[in-house]
DSSP file (Angstrom, degrees, kcal/mol; ACC not computed):
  #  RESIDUE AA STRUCTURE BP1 BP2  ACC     N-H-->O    O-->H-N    N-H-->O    O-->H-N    TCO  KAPPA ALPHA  PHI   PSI    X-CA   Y-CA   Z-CA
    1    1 A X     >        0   0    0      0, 0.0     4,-1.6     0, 0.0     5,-0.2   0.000 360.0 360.0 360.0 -35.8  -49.4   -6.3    8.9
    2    2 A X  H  >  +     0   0    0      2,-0.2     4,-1.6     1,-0.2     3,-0.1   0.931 360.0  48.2 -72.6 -42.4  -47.8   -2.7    9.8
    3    3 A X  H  > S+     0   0    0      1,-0.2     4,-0.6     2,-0.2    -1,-0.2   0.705 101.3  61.3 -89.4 -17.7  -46.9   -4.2   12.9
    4    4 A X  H  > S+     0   0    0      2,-0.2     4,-1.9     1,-0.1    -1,-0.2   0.792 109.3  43.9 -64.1 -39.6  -45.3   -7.5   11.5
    5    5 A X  H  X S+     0   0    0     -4,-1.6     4,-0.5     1,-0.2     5,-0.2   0.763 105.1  53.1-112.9   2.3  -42.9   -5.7    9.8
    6    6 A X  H  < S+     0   0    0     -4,-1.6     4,-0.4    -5,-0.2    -1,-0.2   0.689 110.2  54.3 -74.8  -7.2  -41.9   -3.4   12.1
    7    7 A X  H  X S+     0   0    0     -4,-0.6     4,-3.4     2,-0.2     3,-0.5   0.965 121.1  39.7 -70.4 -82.0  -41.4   -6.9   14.6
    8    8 A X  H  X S+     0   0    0     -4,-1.9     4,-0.8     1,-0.4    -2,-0.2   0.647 107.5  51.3 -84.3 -11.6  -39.3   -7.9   11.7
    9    9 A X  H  X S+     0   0    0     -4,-0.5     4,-2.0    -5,-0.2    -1,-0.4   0.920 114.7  49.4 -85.0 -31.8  -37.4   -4.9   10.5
   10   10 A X  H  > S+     0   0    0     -3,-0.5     4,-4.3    -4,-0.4    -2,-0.2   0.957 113.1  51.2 -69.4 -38.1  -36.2   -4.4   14.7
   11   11 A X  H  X S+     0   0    0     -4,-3.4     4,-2.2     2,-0.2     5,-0.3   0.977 109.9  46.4 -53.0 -80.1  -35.3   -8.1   14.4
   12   12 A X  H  X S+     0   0    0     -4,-0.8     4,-2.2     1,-0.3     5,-0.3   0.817 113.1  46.6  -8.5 -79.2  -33.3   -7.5   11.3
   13   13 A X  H  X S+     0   0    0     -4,-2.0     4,-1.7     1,-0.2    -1,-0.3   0.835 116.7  48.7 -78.5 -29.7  -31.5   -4.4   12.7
   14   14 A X  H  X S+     0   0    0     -4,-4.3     4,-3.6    -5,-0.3    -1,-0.2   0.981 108.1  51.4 -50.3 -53.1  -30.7   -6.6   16.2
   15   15 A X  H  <>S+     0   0    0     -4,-2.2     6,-0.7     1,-0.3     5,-0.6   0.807 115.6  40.4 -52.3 -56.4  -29.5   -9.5   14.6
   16   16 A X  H ><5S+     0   0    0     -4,-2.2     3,-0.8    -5,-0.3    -1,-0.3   0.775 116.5  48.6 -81.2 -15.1  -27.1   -7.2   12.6
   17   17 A X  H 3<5S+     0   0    0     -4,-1.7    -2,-0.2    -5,-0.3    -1,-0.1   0.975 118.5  45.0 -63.2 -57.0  -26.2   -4.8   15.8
   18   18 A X  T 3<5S-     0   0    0     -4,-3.6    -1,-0.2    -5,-0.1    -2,-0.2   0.249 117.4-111.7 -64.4  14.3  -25.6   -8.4   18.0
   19   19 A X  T < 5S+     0   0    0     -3,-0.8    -3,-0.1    -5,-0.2     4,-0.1   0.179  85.7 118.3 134.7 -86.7  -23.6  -10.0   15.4
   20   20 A X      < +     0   0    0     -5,-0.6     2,-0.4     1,-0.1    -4,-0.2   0.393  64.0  53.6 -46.5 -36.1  -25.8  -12.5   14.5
   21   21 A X  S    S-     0   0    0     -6,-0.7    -2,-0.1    -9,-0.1    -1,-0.1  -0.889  89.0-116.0-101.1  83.0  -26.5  -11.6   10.6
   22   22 A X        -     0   0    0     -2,-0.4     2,-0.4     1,-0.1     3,-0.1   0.385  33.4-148.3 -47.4 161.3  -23.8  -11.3    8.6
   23   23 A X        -     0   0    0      1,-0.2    -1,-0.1    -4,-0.1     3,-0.1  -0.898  29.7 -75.1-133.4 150.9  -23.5   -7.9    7.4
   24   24 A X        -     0   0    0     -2,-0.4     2,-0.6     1,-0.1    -1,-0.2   0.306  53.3-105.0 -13.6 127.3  -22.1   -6.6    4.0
   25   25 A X        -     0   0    0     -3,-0.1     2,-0.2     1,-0.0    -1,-0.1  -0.705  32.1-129.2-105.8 148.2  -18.6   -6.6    3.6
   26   26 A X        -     0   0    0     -2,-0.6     2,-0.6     1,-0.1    -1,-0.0  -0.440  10.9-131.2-109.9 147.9  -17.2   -3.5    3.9
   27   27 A X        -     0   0    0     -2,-0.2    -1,-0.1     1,-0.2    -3,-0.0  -0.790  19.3-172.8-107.2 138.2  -14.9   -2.4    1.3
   28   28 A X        +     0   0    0     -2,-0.6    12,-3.4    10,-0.1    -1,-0.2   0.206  40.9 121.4 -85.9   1.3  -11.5   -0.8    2.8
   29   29 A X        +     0   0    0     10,-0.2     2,-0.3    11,-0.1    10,-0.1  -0.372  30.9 148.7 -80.3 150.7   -9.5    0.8   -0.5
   30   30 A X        -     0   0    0      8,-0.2     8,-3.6    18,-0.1     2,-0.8  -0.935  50.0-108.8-169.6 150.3   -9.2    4.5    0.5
   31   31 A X  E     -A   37   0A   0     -2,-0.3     6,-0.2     6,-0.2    16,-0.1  -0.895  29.9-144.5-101.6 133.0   -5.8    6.7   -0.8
   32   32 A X  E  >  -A   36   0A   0      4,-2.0     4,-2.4    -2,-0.8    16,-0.1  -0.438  38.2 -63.8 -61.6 147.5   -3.4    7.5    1.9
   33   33 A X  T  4 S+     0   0    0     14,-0.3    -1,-0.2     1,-0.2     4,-0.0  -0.138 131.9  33.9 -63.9 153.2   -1.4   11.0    2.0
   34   34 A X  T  4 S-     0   0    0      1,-0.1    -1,-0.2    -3,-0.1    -2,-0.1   0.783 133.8 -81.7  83.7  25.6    0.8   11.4   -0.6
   35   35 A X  T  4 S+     0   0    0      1,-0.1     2,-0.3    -4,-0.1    -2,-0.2   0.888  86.4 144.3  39.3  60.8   -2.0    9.3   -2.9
   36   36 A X  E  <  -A   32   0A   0     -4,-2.4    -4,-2.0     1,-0.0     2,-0.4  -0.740  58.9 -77.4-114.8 159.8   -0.8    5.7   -1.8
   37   37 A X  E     -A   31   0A   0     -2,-0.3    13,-1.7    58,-0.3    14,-0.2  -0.607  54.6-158.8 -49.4 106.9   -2.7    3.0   -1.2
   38   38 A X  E     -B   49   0B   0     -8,-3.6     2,-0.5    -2,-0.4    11,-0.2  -0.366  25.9-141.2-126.5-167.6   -4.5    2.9    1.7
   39   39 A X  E     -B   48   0B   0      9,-1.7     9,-1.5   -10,-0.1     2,-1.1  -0.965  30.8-145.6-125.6 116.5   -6.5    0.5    4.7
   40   40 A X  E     -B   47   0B   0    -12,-3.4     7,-0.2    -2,-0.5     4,-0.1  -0.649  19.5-143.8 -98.8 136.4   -9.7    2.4    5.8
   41   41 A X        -     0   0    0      5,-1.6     3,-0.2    -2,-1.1    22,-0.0  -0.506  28.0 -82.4 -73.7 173.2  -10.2    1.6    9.5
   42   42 A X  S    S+     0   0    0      1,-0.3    -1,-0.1     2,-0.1    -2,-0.0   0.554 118.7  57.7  37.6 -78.3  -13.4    1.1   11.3
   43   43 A X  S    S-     0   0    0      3,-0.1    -1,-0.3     1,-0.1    -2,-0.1   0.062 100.0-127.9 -86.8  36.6  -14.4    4.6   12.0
   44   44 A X  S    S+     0   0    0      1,-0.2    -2,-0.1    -3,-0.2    -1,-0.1   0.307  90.2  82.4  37.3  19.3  -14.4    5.5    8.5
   45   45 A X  S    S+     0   0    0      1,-0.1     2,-0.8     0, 0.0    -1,-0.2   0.545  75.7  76.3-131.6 -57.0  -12.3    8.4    9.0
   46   46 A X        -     0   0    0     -5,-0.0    -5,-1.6   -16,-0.0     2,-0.4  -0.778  47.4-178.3-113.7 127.4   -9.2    7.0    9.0
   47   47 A X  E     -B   40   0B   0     -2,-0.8   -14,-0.3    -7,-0.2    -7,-0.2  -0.863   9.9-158.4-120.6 151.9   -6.9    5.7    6.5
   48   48 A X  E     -B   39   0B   0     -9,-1.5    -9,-1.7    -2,-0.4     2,-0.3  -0.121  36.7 -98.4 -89.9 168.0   -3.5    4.1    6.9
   49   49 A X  E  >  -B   38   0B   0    -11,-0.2     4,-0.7   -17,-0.1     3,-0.5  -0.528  41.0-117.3 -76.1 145.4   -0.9    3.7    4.5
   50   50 A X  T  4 S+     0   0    0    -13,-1.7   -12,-0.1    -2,-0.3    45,-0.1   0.792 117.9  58.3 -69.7 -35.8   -1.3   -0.1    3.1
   51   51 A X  T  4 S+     0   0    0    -14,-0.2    -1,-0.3     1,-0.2    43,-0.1   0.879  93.4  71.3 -70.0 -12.0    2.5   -1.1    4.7
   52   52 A X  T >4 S+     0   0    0     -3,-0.5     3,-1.1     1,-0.1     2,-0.4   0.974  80.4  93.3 -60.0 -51.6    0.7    0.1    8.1
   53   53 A X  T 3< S-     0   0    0     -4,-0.7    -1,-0.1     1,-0.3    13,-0.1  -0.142 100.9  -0.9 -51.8  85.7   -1.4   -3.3    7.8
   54   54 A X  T 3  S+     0   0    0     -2,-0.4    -1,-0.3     3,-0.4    12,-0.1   0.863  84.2 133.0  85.2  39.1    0.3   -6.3    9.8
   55   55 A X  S <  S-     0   0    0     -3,-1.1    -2,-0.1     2,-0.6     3,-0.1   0.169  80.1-112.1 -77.6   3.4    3.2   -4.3   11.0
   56   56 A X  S    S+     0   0    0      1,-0.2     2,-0.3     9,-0.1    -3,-0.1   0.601  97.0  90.3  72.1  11.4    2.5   -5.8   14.6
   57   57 A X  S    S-     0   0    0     -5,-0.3    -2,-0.6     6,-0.0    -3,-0.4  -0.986  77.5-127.7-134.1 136.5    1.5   -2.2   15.6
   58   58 A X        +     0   0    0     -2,-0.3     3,-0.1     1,-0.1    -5,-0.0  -0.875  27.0 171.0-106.8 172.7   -2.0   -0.9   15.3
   59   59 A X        +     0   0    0     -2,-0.3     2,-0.3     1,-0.0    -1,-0.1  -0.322  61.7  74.3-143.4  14.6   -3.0    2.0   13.6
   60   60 A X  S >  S-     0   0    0      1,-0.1     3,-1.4   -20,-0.0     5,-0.2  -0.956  89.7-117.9-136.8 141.7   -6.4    2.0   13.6
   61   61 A X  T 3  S+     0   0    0      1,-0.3    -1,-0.1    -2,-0.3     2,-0.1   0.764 114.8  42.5 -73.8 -38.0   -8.1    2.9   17.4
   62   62 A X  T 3  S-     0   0    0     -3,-0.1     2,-0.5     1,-0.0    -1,-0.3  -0.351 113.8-112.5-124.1  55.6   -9.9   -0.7   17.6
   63   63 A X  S X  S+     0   0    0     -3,-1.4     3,-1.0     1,-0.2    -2,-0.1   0.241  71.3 141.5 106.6   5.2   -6.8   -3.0   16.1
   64   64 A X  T 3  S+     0   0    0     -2,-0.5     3,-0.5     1,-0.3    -1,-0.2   0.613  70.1  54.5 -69.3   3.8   -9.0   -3.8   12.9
   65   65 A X  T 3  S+     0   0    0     -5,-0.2    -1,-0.3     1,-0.2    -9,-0.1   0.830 112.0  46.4 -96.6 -42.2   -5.1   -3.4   10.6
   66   66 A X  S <  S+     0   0    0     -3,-1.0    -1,-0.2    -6,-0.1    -2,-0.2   0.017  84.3 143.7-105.9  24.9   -3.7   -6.1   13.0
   67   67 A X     >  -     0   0    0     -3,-0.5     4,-2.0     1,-0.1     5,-0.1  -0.249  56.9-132.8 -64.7 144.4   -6.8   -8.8   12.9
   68   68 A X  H  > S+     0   0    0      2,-0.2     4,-2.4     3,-0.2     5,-0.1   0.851 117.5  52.6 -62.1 -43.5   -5.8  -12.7   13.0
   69   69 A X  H  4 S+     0   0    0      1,-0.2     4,-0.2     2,-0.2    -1,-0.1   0.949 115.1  45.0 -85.2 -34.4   -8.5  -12.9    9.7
   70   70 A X  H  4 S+     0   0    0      1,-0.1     3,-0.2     2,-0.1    -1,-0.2   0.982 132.4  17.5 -51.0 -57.7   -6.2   -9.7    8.0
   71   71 A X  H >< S+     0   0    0     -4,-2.0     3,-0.8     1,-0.2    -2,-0.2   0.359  90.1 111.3-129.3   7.8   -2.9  -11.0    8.7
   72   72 A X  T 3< S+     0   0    0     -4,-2.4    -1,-0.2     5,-0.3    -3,-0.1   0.866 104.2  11.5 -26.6 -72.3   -3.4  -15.0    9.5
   73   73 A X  T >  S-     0   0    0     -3,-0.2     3,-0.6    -4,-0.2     4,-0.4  -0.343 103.0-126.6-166.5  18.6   -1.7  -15.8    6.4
   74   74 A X  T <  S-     0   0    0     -3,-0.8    -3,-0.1     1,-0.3   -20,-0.0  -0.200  78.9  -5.3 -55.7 144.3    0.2  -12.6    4.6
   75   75 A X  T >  S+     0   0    0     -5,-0.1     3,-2.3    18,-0.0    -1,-0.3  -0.909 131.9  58.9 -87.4 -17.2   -0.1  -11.5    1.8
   76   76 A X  T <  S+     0   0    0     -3,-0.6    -2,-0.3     1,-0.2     4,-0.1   0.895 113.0  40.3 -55.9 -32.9   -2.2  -14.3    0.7
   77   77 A X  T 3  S+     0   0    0     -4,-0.4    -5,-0.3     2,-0.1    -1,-0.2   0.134  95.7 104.3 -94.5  15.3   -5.0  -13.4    3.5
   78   78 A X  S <  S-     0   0    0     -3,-2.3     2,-0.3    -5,-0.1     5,-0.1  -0.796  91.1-101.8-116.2 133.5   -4.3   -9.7    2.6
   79   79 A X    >   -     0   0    0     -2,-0.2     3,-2.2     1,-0.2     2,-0.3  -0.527  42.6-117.3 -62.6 126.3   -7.5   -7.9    0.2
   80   80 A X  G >  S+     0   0    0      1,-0.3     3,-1.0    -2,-0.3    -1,-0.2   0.271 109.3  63.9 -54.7 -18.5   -5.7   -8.1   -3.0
   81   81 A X  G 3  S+     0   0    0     -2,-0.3    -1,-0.3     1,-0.2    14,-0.1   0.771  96.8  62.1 -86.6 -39.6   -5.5   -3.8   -3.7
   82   82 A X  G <  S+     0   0    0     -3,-2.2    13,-1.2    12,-0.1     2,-0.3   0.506 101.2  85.3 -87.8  -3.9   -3.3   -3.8   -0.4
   83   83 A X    <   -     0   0    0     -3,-1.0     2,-0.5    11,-0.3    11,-0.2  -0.664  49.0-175.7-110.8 124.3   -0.6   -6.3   -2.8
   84   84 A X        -     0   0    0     -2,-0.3     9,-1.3     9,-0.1     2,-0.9  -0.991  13.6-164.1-109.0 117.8    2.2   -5.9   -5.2
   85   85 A X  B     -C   92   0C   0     -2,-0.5     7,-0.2     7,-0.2     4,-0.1  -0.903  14.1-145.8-113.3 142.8    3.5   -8.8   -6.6
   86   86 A X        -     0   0    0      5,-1.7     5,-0.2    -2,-0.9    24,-0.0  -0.018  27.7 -85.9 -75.5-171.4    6.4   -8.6   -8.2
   87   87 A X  S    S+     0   0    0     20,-0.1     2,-0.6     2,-0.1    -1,-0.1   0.881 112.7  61.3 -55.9 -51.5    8.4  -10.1  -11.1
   88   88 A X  S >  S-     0   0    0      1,-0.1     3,-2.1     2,-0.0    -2,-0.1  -0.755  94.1-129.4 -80.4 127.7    9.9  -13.4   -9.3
   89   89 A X  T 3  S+     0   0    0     -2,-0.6    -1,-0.1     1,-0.3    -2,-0.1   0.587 101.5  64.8 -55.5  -9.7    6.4  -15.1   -8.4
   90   90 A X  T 3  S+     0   0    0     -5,-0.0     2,-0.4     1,-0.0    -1,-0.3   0.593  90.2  68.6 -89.8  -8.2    8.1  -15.3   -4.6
   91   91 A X    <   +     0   0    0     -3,-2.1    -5,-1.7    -5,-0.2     2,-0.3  -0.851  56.3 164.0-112.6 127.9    8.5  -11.9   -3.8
   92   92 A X  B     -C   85   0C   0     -2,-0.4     2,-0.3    -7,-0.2    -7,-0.2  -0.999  12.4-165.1-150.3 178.4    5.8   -9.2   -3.1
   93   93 A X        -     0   0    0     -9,-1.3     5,-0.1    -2,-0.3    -9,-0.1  -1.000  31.7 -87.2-155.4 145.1    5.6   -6.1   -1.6
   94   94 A X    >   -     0   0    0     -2,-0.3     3,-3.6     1,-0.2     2,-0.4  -0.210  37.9-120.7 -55.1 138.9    2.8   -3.6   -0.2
   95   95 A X  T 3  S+     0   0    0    -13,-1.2   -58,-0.3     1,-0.5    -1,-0.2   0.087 108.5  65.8 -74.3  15.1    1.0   -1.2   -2.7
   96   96 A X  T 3  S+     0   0    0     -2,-0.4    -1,-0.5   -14,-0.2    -2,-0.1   0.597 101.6  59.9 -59.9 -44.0    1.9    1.8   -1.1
   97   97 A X  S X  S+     0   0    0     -3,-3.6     3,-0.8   -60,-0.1     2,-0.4   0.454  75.7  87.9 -84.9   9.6    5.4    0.9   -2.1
   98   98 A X  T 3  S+     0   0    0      1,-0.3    13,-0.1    -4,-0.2     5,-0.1  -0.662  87.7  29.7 -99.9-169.0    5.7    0.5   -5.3
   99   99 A X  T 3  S+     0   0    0     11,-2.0    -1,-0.3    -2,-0.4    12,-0.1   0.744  86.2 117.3  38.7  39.8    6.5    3.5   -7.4
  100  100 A X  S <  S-     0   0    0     -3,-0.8    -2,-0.1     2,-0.2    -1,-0.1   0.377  87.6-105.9 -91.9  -6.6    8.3    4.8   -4.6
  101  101 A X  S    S+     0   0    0      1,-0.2     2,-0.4     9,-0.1    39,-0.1   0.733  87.1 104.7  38.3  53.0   11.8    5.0   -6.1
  102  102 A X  S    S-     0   0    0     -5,-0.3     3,-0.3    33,-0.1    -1,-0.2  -0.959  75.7-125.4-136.3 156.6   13.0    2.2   -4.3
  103  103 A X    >   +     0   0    0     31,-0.8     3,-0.7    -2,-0.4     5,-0.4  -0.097  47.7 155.2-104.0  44.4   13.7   -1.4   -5.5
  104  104 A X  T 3   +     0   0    0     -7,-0.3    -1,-0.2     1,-0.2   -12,-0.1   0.578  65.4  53.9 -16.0 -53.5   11.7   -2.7   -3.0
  105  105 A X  T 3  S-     0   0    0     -3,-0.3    -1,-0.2   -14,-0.1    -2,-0.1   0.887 110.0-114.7 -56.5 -52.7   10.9   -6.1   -5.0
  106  106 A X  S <  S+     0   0    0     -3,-0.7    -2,-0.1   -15,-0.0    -1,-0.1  -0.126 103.3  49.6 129.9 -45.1   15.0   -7.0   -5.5
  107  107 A X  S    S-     0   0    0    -19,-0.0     2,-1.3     0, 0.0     6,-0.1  -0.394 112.5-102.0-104.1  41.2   14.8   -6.5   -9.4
  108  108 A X  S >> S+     0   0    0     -5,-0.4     4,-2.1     1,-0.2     3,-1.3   0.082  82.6 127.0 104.3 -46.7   13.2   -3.5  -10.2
  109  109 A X  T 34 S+     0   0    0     -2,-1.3     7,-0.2     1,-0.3     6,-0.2   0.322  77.2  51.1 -58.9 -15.6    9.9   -5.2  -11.1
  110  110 A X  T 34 S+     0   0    0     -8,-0.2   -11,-2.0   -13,-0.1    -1,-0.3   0.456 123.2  29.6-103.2 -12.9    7.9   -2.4   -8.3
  111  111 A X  T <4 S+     0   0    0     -3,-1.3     7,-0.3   -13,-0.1    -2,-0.2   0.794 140.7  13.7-118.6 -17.8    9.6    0.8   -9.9
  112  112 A X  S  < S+     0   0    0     -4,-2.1    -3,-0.2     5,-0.1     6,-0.1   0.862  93.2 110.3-122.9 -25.3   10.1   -0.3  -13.9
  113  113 A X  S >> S-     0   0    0     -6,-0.1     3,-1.6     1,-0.1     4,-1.3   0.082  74.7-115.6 -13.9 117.4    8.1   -3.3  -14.4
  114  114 A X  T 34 S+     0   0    0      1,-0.3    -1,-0.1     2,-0.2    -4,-0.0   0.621 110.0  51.2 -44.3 -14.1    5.0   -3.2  -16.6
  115  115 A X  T 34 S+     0   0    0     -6,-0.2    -1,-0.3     1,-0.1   -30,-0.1   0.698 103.3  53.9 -96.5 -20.7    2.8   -4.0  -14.1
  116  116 A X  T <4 S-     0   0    0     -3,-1.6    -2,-0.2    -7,-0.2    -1,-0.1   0.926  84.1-168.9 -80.0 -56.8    3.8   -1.6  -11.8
  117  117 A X     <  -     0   0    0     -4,-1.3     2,-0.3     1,-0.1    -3,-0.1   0.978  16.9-166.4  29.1  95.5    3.4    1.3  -14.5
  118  118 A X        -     0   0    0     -7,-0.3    -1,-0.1    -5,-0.1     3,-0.1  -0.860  21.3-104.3 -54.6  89.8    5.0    4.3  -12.9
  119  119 A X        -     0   0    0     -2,-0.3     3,-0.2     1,-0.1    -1,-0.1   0.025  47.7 -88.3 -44.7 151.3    5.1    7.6  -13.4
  120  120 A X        -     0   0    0      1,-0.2    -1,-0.1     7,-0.0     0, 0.0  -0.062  69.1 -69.0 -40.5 142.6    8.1    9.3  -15.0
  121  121 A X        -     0   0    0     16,-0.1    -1,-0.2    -3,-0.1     6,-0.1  -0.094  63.8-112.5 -64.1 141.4   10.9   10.5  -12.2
  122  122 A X    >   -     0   0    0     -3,-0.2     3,-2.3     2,-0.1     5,-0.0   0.016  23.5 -97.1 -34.6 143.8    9.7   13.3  -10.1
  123  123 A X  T 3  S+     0   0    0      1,-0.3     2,-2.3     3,-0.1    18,-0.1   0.901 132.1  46.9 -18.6 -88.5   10.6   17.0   -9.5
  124  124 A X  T 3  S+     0   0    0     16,-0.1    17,-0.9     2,-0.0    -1,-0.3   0.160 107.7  78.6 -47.7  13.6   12.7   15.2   -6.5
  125  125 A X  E <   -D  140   0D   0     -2,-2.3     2,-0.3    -3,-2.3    15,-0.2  -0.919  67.7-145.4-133.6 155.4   14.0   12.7   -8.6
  126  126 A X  E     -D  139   0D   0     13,-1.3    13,-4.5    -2,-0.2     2,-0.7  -0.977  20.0-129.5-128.5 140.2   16.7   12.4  -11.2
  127  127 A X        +     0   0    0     -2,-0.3    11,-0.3    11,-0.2     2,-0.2  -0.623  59.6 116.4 -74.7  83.6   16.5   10.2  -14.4
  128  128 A X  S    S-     0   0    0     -2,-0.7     2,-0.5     9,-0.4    -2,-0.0  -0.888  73.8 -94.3-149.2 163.9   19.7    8.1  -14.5
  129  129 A X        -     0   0    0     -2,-0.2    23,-2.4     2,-0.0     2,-0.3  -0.907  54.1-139.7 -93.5 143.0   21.1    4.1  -14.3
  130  130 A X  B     -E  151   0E   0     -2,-0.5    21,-0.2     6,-0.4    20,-0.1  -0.592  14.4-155.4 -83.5 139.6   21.7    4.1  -10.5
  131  131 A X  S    S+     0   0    0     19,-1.6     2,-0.3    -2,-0.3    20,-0.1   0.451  74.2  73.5 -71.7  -9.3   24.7    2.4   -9.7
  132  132 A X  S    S-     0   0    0     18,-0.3     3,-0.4     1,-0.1    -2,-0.2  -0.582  87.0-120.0-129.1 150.6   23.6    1.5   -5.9
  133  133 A X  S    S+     0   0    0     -2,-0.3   -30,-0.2     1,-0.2    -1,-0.1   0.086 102.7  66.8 -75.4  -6.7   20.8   -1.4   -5.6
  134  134 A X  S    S+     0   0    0    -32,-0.1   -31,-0.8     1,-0.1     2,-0.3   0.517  90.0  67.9-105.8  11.5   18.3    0.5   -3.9
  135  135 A X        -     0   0    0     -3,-0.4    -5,-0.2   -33,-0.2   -33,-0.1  -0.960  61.2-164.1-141.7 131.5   17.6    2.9   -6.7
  136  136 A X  S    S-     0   0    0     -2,-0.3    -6,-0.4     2,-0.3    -1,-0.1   0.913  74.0 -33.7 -68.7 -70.6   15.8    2.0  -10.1
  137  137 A X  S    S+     0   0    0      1,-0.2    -9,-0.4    -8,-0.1     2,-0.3   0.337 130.7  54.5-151.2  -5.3   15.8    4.1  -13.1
  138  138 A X        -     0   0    0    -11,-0.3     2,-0.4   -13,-0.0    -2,-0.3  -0.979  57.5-168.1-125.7 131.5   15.7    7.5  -10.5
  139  139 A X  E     -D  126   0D   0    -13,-4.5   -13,-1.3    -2,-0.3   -37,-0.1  -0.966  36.7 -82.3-135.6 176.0   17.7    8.6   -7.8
  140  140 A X  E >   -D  125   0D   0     -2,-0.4     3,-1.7   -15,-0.2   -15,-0.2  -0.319  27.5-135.8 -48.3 125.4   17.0   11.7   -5.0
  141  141 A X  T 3  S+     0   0    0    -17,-0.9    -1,-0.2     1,-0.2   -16,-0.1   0.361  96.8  71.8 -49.7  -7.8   17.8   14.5   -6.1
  142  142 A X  T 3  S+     0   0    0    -18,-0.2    -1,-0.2     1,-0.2    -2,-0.1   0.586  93.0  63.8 -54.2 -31.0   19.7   15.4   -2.6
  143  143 A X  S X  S+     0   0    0     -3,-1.7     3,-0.5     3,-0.1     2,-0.3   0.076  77.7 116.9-104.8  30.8   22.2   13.0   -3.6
  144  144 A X  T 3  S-     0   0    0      1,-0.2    13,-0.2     2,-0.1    -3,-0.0  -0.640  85.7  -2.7 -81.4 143.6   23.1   15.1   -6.5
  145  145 A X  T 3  S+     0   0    0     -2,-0.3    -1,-0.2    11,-0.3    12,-0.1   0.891  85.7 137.9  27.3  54.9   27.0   16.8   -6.7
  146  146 A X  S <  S-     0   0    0     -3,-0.5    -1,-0.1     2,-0.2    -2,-0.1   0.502  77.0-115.1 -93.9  -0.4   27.4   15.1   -3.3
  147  147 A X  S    S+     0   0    0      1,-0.1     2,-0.6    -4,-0.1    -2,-0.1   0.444  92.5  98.2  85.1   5.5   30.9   14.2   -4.7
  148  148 A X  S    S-     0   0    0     -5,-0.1    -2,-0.2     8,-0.0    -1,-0.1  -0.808  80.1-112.3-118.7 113.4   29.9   10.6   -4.6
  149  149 A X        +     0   0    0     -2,-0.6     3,-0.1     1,-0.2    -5,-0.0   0.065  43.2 155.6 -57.7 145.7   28.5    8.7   -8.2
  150  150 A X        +     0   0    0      1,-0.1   -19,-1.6   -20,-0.1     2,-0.4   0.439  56.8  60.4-127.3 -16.0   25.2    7.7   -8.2
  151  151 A X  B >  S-E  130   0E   0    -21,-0.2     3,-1.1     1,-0.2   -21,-0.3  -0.799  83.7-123.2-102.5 163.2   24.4    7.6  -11.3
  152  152 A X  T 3  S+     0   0    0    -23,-2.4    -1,-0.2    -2,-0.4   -22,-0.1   0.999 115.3  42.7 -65.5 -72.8   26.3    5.1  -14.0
  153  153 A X  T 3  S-     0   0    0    -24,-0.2    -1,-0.3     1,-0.2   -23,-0.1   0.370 116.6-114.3 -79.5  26.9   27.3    8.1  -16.3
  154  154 A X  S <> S+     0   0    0     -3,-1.1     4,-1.8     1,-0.1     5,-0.3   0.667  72.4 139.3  75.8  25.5   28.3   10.4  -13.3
  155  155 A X  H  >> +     0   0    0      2,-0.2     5,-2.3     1,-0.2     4,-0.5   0.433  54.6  66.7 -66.7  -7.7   25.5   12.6  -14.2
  156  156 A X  H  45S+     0   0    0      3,-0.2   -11,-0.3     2,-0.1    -1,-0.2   0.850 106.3  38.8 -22.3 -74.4   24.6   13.1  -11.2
  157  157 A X  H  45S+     0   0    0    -13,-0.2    -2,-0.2    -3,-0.2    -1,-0.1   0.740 124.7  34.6 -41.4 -60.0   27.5   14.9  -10.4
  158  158 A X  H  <5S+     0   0    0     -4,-1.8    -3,-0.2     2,-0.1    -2,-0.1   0.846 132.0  12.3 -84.7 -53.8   28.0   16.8  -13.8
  159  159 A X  T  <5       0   0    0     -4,-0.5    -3,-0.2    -5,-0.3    -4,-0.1   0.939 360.0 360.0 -98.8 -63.9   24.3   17.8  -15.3
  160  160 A X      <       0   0    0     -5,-2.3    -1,-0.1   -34,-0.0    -4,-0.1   0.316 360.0 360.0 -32.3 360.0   22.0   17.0  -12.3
């Protein structure tokens, strides 16, 4: 009997070494620097930023970010944590990117959106209506009293 199930536990552990047994599926959510949303590769060590995933480039040492069964069919064929969708039901954008201060979506929907829920702007941000389409409800604080508005009430410029 002792030797029956040591026959069957080695079987077990072949089966799943060759292949052969389907094995657990192994869950990838991991934060990326700078607390983003991230892809944990393979060697369990490293994790990617979530836009890394089906960039046509890998980033993980054995190609597991750039798999036909990953990226067959983005974003639907993408593990739903790695996903933003935005406001217009057509648009989505990777979850490392929202809250980013960027309008990434096209309306807003990634930086002001309820779904997104966003921290208040950063130390490195300033709290203004952007004029420019690539900026939400913040814009860099670099681009402060550059002489050029950024912000609707030229606050930028004046208070920033």
């Amino acid at each position: 009997s002792a030797t029956a199930l040591l026959v069957l536990v080695a079987t077990v552990g072949l089966g799943v070494a060759l292949g052969l047994l389907p094995r657990a599926p192994v869950n990838r959510f991991c934060t990326a620097p700078s607390n983003r949303t991230g892809f944990l590769c393979d060697d369990r060590a490293t994790c990617i930023p979530a836009s890394w995933v089906c960039d046509r480039a890998s980033n993980c040492r054995d190609g597991e970010d750039e798999q036909e069964k990953l990226c067959g069919d983005v974003p639907h064929s993408l593990p739903g944590y790695l996903v933003f969708l935005c406001s217009n039901p057509r648009s989505w954008v990777y979850a490392d990117q929202r809250c980013d201060g960027m309008n990434d979506c096209g309306d807003c929907s990634d930086e002001t959106g309820s779904l997104a829920s966003c921290p208040p702007c950063g130390r490195e941000w300033w709290s203004c209506i952007p004029v420019h389409y690539e900026y939400c409800s913040c814009i860099p604080r670099r681009l402060c009293r550059d002489g050029i508005q950024h912000c609707l009430s030229w606050s930028d410029e004046y208070s920033c």
